[in-house]
C-alpha positions in Angstrom: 57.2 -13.3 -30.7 60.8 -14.3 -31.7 63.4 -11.8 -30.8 64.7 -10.6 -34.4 66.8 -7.8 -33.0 70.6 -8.2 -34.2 73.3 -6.6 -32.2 71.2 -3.7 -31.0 73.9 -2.0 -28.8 75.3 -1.5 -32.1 71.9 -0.2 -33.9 71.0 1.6 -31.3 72.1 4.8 -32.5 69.6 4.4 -35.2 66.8 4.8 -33.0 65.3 8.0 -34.0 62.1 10.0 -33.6 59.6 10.3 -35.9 61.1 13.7 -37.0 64.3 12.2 -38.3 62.6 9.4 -40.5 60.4 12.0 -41.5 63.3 13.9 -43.2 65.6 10.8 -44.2 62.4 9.2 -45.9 63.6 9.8 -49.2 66.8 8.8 -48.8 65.5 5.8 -46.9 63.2 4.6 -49.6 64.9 6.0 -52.8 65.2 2.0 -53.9 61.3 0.8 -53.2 60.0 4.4 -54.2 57.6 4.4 -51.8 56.0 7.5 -50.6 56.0 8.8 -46.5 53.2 6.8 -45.6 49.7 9.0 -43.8 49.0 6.7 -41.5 50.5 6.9 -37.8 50.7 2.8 -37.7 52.6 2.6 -40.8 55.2 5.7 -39.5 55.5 3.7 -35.8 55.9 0.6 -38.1 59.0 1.6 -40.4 60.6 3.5 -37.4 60.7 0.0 -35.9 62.3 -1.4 -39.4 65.0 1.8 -39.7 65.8 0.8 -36.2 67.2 -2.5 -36.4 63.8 -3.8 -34.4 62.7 -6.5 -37.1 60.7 -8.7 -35.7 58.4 -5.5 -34.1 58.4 -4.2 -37.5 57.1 -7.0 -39.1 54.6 -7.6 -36.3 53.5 -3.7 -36.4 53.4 -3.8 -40.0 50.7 -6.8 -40.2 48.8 -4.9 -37.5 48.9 -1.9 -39.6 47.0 -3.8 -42.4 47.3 -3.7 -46.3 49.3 -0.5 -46.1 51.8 -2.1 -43.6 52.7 -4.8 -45.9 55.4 -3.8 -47.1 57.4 -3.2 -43.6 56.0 -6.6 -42.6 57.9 -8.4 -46.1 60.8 -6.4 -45.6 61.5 -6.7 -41.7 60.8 -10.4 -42.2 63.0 -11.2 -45.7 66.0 -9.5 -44.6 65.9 -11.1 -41.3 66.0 -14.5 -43.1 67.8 -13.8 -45.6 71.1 -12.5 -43.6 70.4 -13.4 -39.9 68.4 -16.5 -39.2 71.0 -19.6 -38.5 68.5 -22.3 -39.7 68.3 -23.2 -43.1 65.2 -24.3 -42.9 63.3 -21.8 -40.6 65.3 -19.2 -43.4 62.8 -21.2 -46.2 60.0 -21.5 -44.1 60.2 -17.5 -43.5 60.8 -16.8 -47.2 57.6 -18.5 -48.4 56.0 -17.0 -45.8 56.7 -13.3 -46.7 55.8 -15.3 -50.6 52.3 -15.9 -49.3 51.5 -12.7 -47.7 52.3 -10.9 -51.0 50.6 -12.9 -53.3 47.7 -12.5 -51.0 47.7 -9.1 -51.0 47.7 -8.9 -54.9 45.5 -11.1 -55.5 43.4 -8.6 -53.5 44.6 -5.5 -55.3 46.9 -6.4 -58.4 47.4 -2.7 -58.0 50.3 -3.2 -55.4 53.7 -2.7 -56.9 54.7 -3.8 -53.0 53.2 -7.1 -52.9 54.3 -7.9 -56.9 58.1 -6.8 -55.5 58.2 -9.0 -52.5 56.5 -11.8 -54.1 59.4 -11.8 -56.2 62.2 -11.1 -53.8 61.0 -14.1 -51.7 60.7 -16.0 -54.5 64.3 -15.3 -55.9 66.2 -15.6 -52.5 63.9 -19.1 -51.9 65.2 -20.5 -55.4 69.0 -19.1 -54.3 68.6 -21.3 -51.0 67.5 -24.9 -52.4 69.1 -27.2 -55.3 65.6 -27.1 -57.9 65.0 -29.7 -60.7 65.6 -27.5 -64.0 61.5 -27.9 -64.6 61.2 -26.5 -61.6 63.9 -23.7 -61.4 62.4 -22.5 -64.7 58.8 -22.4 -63.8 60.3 -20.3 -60.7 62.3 -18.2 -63.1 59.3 -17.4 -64.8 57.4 -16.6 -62.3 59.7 -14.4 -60.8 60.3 -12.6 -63.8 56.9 -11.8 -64.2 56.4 -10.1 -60.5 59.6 -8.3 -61.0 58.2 -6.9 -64.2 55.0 -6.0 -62.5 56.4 -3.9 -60.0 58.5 -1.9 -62.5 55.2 -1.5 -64.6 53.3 -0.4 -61.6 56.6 1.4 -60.2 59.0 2.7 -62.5 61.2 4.0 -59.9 61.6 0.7 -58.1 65.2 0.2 -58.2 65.6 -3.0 -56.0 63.2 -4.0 -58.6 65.8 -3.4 -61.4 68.4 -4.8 -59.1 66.3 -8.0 -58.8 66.0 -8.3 -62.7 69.6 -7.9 -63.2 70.1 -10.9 -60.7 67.5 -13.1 -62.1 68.8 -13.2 -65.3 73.0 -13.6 -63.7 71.9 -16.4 -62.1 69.6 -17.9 -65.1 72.7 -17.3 -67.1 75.2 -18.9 -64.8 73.3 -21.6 -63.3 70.3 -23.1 -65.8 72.6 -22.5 -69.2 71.8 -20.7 -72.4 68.6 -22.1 -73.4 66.7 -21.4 -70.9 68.3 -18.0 -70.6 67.2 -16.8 -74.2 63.6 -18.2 -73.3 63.3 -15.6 -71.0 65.7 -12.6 -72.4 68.7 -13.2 -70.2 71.7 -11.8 -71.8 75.0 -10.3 -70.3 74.1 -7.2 -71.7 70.3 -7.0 -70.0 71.9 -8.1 -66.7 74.1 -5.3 -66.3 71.9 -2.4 -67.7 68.9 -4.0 -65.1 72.2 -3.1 -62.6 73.1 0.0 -63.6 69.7 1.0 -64.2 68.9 0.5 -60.5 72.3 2.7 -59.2 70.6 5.4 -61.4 67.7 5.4 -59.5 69.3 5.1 -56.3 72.8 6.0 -56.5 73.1 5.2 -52.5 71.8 1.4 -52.8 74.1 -0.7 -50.2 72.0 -4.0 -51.5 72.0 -2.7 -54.6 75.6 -2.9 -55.1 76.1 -6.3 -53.3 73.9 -7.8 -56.1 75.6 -6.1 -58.9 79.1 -6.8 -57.7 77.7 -10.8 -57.6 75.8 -10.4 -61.1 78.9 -9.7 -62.6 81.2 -12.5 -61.0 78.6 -14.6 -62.0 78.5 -13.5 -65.6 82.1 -12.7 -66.2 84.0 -14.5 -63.7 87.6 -13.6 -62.8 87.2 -10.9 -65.4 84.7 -8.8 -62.9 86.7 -9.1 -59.8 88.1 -5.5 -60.3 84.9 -3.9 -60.4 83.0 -6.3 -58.0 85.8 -5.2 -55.3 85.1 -1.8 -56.5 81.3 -2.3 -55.6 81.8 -4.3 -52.7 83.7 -1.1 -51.2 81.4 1.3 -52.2 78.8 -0.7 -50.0 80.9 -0.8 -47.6 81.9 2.7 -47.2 78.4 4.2 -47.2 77.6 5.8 -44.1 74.3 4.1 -43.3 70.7 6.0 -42.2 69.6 3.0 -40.6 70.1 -0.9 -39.1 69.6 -1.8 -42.3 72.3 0.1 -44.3 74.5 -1.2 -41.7 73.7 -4.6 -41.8 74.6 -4.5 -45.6 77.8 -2.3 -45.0 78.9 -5.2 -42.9 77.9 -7.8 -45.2 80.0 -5.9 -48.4 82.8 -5.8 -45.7 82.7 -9.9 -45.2 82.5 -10.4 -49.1 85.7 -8.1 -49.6 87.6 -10.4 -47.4 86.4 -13.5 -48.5 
């Protein structure tokens, strides 16, 4: 198995015992929703994820079965979506994590999980690659539809709000107006997808990343005040796990860019 682990002198301090995750769950997983999960495989599972210790999470999380999905998508998504140095292995994982999820609900369309990452592998896939507009659309789409699965299934799901607001920034700013208004994007929907999410999870260090790049891709110039605003308030949360951090340090690149 690949060594996923980034910097783990540095994450080290985030290896806990079960006790800790136990009482940080919440916090932890205000922006899925999900609840502390029963079984002992899932637990062992996310303690690997909150610890920096992706590719073991993702590994423990298929072992786990259905119920570890979701550590499996996460562990594995963020890994290729801020650390892997190939562009294509950063593909090939995305539509991986893609396939997992859409296997899993078209097993039990139940799964607000496997809707969400479906979705989030999509969206950061169709970020990463130069689409014909036939194709960006149907992706858009398609998208779209997961995301608003999950909230359906999930109405607490902020990174599912997050993920609406940024589908419809970058349908706005990158496939023009008539294609927007096919699928509801407006300024105005954008940002209350946004600020919706911070309402459900006031703490989200992703959260605000997307928001702050929502609105420089909707207003331009115009939203660099507040972007910088977001940008720092990622960056000055004091993270609960490798994963917080990892964000903290990616708001703290985009404020000196």
């Amino acid at each position: 198995m690949q060594d996923w682990t980034l910097h783990a002198d540095e994450y080290a301090a985030f290896v806990r015992d079960d006790a800790y995750l136990a009482r940080h769950w919440e916090a932890l997983h205000r922006g899925d929703g999900l609840p502390w999960p029963e079984e002992r495989a899932v637990q062992r599972a996310w303690a690997l994820f909150h610890a920096g210790r992706w590719g073991e999470a993702r590994e423990a999380g298929h072992a786990a079965g259905p119920a570890g999905l979701a550590v499996a998508c996460r562990a594995q998504a963020l890994y290729a979506t801020f650390i892997e140095p190939s562009e294509r292995r950063k593909l090939e994982l995305l539509l991986e994590v893609a396939q997992w999820a859409r296997s899993r609900y078209g097993e039990n369309a139940q799964d607000a999980d496997a809707w969400y990452w479906q979705a989030h592998a999509m969206g950061r896939y169709a970020q990463a690659v130069q689409a014909t507009a036939a194709v960006a659309q149907e992706l858009v789409v398609q998208i779209q539809t997961a995301l608003e699965r999950a909230v359906q299934l999930r109405p607490h799901h902020a990174e599912a709000h997050f993920g609406l607001g940024t589908l419809r920034a970058e349908v706005i700013d990158k496939l023009g107006t008539l294609i927007a208004r096919s699928v509801g994007a407006t300024t105005a929907a954008a940002i209350e997808m946004f600020e919706r999410g911070l309402r459900l999870n006031p703490r989200a260090v992703f959260g605000r990343i997307e928001y702050a790049q929502g609105l420089l891709m909707l207003e331009g110039d115009d939203a660099v005040p507040r972007a910088e605003a977001l940008f720092r308030e990622a960056a000055g949360v004091t993270p609960l796990d490798a994963a917080e951090r990892l964000g903290t340090e990616v708001a703290a690149l985009a404020l000196q860019e």
